[in-house]
ZAFITI-564078 format. One line per field, with one value per atom (N, C-alpha, C): residue number from 1; residue in three letters; atom name; x, y, z. Coordinates in steps of 0.05 Angstrom, whole numbers, plus 5000, padded with zeros to 4 digits. Each point is the difference from the previous one (the first is absolute). Layout:
! ZAFITI-564078
seq = (NUM_...)
type = (ala_...)
atom = (CA_...)
px = (X_...)
py = (Y_...)
pz = (Z_...)
***
This chain:
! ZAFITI-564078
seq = (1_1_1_2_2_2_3_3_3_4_4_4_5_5_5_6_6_6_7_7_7_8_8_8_9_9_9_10_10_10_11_11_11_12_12_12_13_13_13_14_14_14_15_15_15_16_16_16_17_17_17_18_18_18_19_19_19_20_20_20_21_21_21_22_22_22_23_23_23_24_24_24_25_25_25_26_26_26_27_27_27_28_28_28_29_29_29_30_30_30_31_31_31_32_32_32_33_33_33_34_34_34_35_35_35_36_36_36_37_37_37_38_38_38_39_39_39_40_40_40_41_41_41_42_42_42_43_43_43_44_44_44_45_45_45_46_46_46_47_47_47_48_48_48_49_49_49_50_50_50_51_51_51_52_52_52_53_53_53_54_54_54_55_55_55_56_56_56_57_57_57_58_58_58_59_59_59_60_60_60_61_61_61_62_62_62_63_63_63_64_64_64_65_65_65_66_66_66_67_67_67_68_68_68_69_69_69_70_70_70_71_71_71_72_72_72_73_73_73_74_74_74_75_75_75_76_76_76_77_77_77_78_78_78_79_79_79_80_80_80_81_81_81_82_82_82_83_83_83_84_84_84_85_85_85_86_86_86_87_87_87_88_88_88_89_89_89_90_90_90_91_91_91_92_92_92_93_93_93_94_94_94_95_95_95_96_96_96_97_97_97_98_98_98_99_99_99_100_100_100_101_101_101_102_102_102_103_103_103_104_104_104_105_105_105_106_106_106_107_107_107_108_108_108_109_109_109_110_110_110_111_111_111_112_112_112_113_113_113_114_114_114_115_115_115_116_116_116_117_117_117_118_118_118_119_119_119_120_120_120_121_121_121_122_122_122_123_123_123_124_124_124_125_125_125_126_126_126_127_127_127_128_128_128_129_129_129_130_130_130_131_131_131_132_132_132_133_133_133_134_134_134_135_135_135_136_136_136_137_137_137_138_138_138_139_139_139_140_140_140_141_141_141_142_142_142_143_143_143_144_144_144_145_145_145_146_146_146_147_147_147_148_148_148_149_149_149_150_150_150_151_151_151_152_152_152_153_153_153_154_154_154_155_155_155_156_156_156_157_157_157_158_158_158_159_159_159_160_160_160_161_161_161_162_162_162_163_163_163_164_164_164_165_165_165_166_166_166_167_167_167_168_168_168_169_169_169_170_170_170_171_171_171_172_172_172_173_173_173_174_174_174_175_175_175_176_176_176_177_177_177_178_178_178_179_179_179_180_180_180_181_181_181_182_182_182_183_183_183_184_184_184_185_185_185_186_186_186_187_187_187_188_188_188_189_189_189_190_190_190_191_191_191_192_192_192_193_193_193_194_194_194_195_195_195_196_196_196_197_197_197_198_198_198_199_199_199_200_200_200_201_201_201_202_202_202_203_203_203_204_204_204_205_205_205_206_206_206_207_207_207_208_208_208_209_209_209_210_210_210_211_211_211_212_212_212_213_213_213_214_214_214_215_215_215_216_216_216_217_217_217_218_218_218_219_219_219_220_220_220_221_221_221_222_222_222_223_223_223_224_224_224_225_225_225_226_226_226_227_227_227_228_228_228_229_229_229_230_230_230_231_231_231_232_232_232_233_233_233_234_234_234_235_235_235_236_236_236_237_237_237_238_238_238_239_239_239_240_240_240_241_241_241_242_242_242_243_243_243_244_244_244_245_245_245_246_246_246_247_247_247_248_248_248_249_249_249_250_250_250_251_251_251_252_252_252_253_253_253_254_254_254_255_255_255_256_256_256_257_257_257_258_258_258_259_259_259_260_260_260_261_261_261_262_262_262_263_263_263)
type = (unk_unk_unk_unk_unk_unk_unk_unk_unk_unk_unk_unk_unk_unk_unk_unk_unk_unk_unk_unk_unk_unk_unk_unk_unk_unk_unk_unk_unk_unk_unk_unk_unk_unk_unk_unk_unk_unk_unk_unk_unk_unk_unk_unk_unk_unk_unk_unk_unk_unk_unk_unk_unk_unk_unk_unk_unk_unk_unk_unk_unk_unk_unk_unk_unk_unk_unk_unk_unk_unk_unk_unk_unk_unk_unk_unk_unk_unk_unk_unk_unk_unk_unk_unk_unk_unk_unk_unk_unk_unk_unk_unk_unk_unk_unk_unk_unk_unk_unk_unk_unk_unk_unk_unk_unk_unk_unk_unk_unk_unk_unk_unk_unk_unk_unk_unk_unk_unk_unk_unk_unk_unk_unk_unk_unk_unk_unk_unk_unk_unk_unk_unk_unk_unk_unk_unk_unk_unk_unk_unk_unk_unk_unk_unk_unk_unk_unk_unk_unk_unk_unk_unk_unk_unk_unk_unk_unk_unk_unk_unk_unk_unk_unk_unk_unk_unk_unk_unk_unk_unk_unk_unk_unk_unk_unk_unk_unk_unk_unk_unk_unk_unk_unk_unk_unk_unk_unk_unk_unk_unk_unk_unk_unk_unk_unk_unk_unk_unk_unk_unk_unk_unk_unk_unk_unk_unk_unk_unk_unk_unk_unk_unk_unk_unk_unk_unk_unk_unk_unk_unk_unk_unk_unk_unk_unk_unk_unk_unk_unk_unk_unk_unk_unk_unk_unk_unk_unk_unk_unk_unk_unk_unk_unk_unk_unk_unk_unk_unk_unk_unk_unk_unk_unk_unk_unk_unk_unk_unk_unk_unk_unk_unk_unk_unk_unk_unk_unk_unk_unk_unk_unk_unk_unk_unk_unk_unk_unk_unk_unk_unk_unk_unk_unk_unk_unk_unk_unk_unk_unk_unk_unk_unk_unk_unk_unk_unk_unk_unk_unk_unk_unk_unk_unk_unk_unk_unk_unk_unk_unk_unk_unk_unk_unk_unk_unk_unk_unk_unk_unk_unk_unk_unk_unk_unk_unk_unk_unk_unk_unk_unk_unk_unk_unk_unk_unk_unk_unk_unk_unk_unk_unk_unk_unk_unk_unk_unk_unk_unk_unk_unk_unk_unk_unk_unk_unk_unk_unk_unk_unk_unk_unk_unk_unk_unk_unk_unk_unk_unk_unk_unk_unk_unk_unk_unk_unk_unk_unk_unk_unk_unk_unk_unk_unk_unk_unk_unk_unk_unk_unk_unk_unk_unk_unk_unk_unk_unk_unk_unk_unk_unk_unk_unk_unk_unk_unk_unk_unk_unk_unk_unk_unk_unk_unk_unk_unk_unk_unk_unk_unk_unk_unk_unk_unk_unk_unk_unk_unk_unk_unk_unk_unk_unk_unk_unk_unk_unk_unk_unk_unk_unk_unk_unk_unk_unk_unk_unk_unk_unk_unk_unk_unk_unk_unk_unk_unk_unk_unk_unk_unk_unk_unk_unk_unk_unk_unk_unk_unk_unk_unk_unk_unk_unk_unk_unk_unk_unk_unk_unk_unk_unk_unk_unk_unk_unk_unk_unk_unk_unk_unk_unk_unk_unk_unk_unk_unk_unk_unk_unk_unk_unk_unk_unk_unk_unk_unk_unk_unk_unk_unk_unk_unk_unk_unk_unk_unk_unk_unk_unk_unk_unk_unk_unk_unk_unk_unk_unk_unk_unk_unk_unk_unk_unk_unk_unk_unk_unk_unk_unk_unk_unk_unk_unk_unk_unk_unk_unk_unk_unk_unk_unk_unk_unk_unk_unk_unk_unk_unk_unk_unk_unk_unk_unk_unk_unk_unk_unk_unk_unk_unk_unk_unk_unk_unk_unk_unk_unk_unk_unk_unk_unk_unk_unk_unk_unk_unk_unk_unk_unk_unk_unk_unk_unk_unk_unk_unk_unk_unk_unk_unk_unk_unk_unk_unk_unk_unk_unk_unk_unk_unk_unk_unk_unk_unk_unk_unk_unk_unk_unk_unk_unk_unk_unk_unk_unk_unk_unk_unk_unk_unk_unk_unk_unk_unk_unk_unk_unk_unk_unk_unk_unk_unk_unk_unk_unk_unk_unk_unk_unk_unk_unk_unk_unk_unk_unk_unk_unk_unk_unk_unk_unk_unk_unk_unk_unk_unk_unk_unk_unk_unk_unk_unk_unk_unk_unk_unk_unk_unk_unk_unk_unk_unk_unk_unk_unk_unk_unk_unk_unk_unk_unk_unk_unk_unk_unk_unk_unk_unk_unk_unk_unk_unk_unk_unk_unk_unk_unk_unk_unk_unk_unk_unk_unk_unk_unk_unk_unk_unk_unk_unk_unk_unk_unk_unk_unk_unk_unk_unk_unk_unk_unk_unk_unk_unk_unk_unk_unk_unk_unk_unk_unk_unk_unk_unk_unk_unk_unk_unk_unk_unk_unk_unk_unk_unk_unk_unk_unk_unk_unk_unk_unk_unk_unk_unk_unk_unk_unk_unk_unk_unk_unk_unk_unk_unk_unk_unk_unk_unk_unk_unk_unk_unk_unk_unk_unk_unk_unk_unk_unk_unk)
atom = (N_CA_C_N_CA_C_N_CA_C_N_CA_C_N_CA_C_N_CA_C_N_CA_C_N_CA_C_N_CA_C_N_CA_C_N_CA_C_N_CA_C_N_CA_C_N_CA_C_N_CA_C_N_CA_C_N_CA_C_N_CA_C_N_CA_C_N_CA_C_N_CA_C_N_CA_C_N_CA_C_N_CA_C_N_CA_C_N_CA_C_N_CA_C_N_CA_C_N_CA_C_N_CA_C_N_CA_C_N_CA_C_N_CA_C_N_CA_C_N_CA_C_N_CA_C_N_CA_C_N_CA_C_N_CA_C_N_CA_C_N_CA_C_N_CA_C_N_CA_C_N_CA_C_N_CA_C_N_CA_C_N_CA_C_N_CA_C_N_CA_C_N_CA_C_N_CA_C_N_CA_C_N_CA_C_N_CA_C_N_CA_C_N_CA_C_N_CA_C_N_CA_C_N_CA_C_N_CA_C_N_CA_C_N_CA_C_N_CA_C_N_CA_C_N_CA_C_N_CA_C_N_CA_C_N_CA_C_N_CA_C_N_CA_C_N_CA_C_N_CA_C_N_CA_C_N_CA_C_N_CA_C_N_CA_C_N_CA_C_N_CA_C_N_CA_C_N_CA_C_N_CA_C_N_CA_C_N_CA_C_N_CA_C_N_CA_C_N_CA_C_N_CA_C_N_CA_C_N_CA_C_N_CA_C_N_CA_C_N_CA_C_N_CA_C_N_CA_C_N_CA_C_N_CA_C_N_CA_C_N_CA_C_N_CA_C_N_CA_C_N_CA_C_N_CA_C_N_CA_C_N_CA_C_N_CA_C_N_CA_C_N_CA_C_N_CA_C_N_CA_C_N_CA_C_N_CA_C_N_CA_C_N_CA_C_N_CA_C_N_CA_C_N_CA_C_N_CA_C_N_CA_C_N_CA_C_N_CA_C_N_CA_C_N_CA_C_N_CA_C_N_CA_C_N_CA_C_N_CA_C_N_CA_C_N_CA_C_N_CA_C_N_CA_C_N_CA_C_N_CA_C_N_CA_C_N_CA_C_N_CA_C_N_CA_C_N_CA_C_N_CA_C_N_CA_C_N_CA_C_N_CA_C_N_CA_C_N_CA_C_N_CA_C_N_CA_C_N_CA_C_N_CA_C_N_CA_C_N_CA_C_N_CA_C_N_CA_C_N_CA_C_N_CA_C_N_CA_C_N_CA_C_N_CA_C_N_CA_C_N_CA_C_N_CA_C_N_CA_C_N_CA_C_N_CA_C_N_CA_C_N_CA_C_N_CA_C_N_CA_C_N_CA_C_N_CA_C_N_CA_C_N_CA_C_N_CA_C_N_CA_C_N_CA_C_N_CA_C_N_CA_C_N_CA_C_N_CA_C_N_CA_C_N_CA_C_N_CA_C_N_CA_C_N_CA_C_N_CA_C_N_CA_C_N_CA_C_N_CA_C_N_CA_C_N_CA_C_N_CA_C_N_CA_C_N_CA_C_N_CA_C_N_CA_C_N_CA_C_N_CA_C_N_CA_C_N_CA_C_N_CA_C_N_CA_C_N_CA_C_N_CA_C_N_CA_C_N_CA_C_N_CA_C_N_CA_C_N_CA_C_N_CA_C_N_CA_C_N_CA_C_N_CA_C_N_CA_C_N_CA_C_N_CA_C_N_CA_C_N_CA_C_N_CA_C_N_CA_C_N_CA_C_N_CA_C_N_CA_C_N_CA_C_N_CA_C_N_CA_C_N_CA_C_N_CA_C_N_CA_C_N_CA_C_N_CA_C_N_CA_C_N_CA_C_N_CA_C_N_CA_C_N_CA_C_N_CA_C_N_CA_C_N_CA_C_N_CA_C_N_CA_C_N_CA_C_N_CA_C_N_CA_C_N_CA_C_N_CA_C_N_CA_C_N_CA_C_N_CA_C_N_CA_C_N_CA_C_N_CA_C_N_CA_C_N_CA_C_N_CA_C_N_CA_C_N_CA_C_N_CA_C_N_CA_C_N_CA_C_N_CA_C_N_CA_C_N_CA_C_N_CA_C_N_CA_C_N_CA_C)
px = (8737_5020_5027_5018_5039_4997_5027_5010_5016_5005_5014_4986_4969_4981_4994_4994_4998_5018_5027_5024_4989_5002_4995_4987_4966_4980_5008_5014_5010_5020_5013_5021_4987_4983_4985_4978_4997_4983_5016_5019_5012_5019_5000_5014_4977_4972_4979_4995_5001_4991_5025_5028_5009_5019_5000_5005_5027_5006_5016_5023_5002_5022_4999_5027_4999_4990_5009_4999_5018_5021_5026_5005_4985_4997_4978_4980_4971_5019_5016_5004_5030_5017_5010_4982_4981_4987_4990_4989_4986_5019_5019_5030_5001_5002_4998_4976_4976_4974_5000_5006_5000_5022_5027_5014_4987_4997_4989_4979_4980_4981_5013_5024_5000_5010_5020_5015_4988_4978_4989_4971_4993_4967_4986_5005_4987_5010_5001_5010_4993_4982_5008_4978_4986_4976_5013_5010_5012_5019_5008_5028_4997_4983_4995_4974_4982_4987_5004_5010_5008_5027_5014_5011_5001_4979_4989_4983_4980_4975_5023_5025_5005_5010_5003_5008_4972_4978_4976_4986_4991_4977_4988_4979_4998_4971_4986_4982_5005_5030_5010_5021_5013_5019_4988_4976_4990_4986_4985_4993_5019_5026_5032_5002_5008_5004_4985_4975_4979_5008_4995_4996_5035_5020_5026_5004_4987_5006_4980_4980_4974_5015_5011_5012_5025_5011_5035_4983_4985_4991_4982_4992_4979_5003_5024_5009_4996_5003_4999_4966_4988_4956_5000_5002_5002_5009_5022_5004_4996_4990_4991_4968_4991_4979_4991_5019_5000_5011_5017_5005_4996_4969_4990_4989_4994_4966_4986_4982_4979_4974_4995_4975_5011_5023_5009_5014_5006_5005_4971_4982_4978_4986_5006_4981_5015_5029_5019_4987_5003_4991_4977_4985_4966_5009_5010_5005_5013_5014_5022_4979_4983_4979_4979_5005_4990_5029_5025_5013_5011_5004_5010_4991_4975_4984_5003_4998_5003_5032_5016_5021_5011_4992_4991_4995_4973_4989_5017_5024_5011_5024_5013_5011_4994_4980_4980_4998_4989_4989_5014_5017_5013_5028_5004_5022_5029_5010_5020_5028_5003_5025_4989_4968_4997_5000_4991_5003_5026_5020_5035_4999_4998_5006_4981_4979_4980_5022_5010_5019_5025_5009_5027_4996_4977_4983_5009_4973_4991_5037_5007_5027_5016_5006_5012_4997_4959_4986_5017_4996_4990_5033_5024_5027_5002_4988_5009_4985_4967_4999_5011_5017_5014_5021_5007_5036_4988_4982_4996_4998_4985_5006_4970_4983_4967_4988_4991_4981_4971_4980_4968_5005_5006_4998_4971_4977_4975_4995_4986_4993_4977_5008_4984_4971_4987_4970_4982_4984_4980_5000_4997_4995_5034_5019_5021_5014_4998_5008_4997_4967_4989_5012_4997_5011_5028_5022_5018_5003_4979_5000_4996_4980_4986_5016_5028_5012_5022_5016_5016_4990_4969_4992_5002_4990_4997_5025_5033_5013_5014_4994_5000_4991_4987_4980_5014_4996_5020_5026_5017_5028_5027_4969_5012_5021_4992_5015_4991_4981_4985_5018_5020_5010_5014_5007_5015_4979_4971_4984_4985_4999_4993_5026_5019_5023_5008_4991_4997_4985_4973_4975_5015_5005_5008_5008_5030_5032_4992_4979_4989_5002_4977_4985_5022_4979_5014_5008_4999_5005_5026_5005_5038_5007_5020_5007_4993_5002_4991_4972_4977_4972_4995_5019_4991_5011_5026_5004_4977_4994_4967_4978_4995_4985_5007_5012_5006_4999_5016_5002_4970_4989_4971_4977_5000_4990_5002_5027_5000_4996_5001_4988_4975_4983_4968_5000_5016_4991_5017_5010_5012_4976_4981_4979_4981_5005_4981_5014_5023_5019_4991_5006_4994_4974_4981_4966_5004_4999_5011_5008_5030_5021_4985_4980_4995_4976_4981_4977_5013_5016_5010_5012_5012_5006_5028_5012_5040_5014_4984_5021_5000_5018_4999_5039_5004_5015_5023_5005_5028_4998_4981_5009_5015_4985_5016_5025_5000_5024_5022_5002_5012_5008_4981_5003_5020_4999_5012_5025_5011_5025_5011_4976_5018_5003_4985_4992_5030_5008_5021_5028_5001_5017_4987_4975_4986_5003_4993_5007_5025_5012_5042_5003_4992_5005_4978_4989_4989_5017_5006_5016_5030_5015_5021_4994_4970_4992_4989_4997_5002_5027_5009_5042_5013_4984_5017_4986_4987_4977_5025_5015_5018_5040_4994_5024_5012_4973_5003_4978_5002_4987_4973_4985_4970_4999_5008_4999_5013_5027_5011_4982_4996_4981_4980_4989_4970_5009_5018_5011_5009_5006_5002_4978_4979_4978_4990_4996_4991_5023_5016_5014_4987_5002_4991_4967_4987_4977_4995_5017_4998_5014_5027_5000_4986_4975_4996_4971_4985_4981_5014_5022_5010_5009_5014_5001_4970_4982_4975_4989_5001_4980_5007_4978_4995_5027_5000_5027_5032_5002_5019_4997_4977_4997_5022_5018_5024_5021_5004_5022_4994_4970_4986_4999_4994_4993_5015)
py = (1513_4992_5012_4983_5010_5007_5024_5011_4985_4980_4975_4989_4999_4991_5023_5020_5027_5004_4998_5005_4975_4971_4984_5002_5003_5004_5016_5031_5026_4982_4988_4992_4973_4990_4981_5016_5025_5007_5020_5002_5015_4973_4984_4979_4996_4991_4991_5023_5025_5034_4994_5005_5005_4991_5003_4991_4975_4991_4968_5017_5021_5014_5027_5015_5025_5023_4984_5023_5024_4991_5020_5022_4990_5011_5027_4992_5018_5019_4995_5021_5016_4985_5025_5016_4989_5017_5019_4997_5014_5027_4989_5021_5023_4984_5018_5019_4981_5016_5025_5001_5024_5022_4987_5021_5017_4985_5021_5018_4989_5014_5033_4980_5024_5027_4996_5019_5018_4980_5009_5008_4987_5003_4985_4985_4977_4971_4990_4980_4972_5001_4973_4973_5014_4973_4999_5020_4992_4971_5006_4976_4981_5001_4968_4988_5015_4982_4986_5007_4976_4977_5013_4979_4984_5006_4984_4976_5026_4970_4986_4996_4968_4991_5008_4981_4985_5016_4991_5004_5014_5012_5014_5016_5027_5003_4981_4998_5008_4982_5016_5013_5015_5018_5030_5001_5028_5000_4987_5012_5000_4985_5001_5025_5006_5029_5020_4999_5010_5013_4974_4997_5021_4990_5013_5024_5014_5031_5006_4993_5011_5012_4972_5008_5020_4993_5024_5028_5011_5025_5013_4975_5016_5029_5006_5031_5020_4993_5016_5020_4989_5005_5023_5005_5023_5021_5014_5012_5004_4976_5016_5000_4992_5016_5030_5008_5023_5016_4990_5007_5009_4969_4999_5009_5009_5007_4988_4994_4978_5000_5015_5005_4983_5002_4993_4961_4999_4980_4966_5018_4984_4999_5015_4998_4967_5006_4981_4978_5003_4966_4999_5013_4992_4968_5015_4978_4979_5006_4968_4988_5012_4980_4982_5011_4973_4978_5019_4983_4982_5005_4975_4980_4999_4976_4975_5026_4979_4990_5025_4986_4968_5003_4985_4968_5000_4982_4987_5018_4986_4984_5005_4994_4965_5004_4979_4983_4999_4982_4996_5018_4993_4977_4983_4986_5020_4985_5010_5011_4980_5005_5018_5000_5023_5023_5006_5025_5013_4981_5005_5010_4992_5013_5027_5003_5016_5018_5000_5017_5010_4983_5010_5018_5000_5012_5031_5004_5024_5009_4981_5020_5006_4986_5017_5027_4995_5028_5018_4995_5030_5002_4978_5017_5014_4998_5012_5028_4988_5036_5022_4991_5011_5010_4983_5007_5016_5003_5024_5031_4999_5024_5011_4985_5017_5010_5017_5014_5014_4990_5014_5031_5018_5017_5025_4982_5019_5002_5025_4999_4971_4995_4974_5015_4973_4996_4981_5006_4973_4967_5017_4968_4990_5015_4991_4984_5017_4999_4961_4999_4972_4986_5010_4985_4985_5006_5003_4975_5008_4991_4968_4998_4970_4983_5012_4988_4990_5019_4997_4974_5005_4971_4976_5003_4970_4989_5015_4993_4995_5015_4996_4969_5011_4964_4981_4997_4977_4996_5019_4997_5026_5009_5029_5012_5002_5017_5030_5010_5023_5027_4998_5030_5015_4988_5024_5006_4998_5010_5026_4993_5030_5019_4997_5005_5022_4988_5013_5018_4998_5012_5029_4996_5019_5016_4990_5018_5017_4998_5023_5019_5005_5019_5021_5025_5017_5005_4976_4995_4994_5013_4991_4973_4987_4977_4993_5015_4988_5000_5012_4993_4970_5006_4978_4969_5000_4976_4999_5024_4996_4987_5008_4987_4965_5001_4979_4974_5008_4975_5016_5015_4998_4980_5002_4984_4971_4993_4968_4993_5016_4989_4988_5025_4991_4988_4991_4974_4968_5012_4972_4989_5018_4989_4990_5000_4984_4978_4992_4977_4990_4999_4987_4989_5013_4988_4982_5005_4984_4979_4999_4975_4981_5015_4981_4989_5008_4993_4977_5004_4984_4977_4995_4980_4998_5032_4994_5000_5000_5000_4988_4979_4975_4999_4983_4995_5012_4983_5016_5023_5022_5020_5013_4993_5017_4983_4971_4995_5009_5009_5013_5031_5009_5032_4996_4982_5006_5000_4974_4994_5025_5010_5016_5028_5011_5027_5013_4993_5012_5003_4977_5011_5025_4997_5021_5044_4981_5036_4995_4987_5011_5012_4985_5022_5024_5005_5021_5025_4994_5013_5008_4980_4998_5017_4999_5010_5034_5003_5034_5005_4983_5013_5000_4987_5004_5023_5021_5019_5014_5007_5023_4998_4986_4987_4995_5006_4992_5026_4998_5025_4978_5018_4990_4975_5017_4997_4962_4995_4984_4974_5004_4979_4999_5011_4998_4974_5010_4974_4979_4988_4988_4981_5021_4983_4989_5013_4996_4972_4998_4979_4964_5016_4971_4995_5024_4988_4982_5015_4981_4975_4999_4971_4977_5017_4980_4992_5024_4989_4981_4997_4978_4971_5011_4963_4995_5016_4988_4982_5006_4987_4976_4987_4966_4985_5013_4983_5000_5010_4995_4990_4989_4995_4979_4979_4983_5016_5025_5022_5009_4997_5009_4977_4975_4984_4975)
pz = (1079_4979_5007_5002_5003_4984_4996_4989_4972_5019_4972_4977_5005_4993_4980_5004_4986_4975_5012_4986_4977_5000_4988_4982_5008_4987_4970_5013_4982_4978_5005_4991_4972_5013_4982_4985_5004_4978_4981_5010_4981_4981_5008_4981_4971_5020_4982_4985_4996_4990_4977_5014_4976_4977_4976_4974_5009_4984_5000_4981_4991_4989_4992_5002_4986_5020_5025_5020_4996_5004_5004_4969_4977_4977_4998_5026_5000_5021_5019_5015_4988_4976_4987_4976_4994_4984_5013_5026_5014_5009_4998_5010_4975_4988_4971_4987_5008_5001_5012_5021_5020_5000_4991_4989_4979_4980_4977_5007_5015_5012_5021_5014_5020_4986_4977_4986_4980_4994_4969_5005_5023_5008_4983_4980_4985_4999_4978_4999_5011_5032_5012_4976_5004_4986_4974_4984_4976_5001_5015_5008_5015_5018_5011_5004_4983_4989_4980_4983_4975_5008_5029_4998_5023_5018_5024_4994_4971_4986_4993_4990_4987_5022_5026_5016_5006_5015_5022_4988_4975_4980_5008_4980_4997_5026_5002_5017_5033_5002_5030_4998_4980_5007_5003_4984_5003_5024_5008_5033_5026_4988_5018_5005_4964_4989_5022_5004_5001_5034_5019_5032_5004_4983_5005_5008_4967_4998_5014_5001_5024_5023_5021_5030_4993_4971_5005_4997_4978_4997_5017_5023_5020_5013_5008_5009_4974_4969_4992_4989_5017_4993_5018_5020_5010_4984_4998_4985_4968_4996_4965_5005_5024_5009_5002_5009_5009_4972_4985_4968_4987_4995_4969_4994_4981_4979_5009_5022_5014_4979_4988_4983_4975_4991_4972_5007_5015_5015_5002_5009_5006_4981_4971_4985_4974_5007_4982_5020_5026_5016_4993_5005_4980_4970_4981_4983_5008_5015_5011_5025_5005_5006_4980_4982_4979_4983_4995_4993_5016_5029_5008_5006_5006_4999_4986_4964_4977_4998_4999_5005_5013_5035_5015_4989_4976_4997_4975_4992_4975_5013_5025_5010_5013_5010_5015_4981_4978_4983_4967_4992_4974_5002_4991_4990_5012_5018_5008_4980_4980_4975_4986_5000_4974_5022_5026_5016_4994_5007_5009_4970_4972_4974_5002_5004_5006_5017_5030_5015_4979_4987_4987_4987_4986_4975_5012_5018_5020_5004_5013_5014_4982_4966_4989_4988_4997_4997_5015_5016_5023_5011_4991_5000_4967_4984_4975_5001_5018_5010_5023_5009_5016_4990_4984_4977_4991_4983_4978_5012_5024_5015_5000_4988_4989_5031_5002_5016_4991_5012_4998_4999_4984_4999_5008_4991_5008_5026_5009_5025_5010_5026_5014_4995_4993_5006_5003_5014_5020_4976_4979_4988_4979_4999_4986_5031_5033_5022_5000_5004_5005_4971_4989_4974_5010_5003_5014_5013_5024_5023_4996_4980_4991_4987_4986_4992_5010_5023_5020_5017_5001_5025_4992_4977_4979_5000_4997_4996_5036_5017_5031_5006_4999_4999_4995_4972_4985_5006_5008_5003_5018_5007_5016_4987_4969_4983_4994_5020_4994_5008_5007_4995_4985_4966_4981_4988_5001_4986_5014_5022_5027_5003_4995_5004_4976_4976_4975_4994_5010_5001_5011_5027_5019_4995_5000_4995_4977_4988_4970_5010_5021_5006_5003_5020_5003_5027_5021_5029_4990_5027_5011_5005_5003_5001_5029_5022_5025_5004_4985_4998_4982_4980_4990_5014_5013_5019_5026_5002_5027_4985_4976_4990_4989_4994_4996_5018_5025_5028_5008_4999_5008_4978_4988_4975_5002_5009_4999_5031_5012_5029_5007_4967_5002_4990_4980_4982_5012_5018_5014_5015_5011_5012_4982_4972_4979_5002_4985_5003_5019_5031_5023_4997_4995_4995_4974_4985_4968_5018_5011_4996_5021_5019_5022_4992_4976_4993_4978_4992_4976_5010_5029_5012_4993_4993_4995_5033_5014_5019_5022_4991_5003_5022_5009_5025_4999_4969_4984_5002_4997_4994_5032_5014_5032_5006_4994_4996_4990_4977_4992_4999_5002_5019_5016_5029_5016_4997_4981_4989_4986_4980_4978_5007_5024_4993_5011_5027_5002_4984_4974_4977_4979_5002_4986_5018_5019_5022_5002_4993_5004_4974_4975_4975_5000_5006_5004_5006_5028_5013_4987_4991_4981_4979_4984_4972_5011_5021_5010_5007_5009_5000_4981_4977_4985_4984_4996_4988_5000_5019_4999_4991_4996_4985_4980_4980_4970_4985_4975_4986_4995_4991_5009_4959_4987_4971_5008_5014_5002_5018_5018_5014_4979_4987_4993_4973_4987_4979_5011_5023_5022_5009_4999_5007_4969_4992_4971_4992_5005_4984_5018_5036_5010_5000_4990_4988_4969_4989_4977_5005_5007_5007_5014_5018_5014_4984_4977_4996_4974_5001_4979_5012_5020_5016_5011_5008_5004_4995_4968_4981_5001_4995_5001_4983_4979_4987_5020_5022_5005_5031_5007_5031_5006_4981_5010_5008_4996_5012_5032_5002_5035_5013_4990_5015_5005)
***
């Protein structure tokens, strides 16, 4: 086979893979996703999942979501290896081995418009628990830990919205903030390997989705990078209302009633 032939082939399957619109919309969100992320360490699934589902829907934006941040955060598993609470760690992935599954299967099989209201729902939750400031105060234990963990997956699963609830859990305790970021990127590393089994048993990943990876990720690792340059620039109080504002906006253009503004 020439090289022309190759090139072709690539070229015709990436026509047939991906979406008929709302490209250039997924890779500024994606820009944006990753800023907030890089600056704030949260944020990305808040923000482009609700507003990727109204472009491509919620079925392929979360395993987009998913394959994306997988390849950008790969350097960071090593070190919160070496970090984390590994005992306290595996006991939260214990539960998110049963929630993501289910998660998984709500994803797979519920009504797409009621999912996307279902996503808005969740993400305005879990930014109003972030605003308020609440933290798990009691010391961690095996079954509040998995507790945790099962709910983080369920919501992994469904929309890879699972980290202000681990996040919350955490930051209680009485670990420092760099144990609890080891724990943390150690945590979803193991539970990315649920996702991956889930999404591939569930049959989400489908052409589009690496299609679009390849397109979007490098606007996603440029705000990244941008959203750690900018960490030192601004007071922490300031970005964080920042993010908080383009999460709420976006779980508001999300929503089904305004998809003639995305599309």
């Amino acid at each position: 086979m020439t090289l022309d032939a190759i090139v072709a082939g690539v070229g015709a399957w990436f026509a047939a893979a991906l979406p008929d619109h709302g490209i250039y919309l997924l890779m500024v969100f994606a820009f944006i996703a990753g800023l907030a992320r890089g600056f704030s360490g949260f944020g990305a699934a808040l923000i482009f999942i609700p507003l990727g589902g109204a472009i491509v829907g919620p079925k392929l934006i979360s395993p987009i979501l998913f394959v994306i941040d997988g390849i950008a955060t790969l350097g960071m598993i090593p070190p919160a290896w070496r970090g984390a609470n590994r005992p306290e760690v595996f006991v939260m992935a214990a539960g998110a081995a049963l929630g993501v599954p289910a998660g998984t299967a709500m994803l797979a099989l519920l009504d797409p418009t009621l999912l996307r209201w279902s996503i808005t729902i969740i993400a305005i939750s879990l930014l109003a628990l972030l605003v308020s400031g609440w933290r798990y105060n009691g010391a961690p234990s095996a079954p509040i830990s998995s507790g945790v963990g099962l709910i983080a997956g369920l919501f992994s699963g469904a929309a890879q919205l699972g980290g202000p609830p681990v996040v919350a859990y955490w930051l209680g305790g009485k670990s420092d903030f760099t144990r609890v970021r080891a724990n943390v990127v150690l945590y979803f590393s193991i539970s990315s390997v649920f996702s991956a089994i889930s999404y591939y048993v569930g049959g989400l990943f489908v052409p589009a989705v690496f299609a679009l990876t390849v397109v979007i990720l490098p606007s996603y690792v440029v705000g990244l990078y941008g959203g750690s340059k900018l960490f030192g620039l601004a007071e922490e109080r300031t970005f964080r209302i920042a993010c908080y504002v383009l999460i709420a906006a976006a779980a508001i253009i999300g929503m089904p009633l305004f998809d003639s503004v995305l599309r």
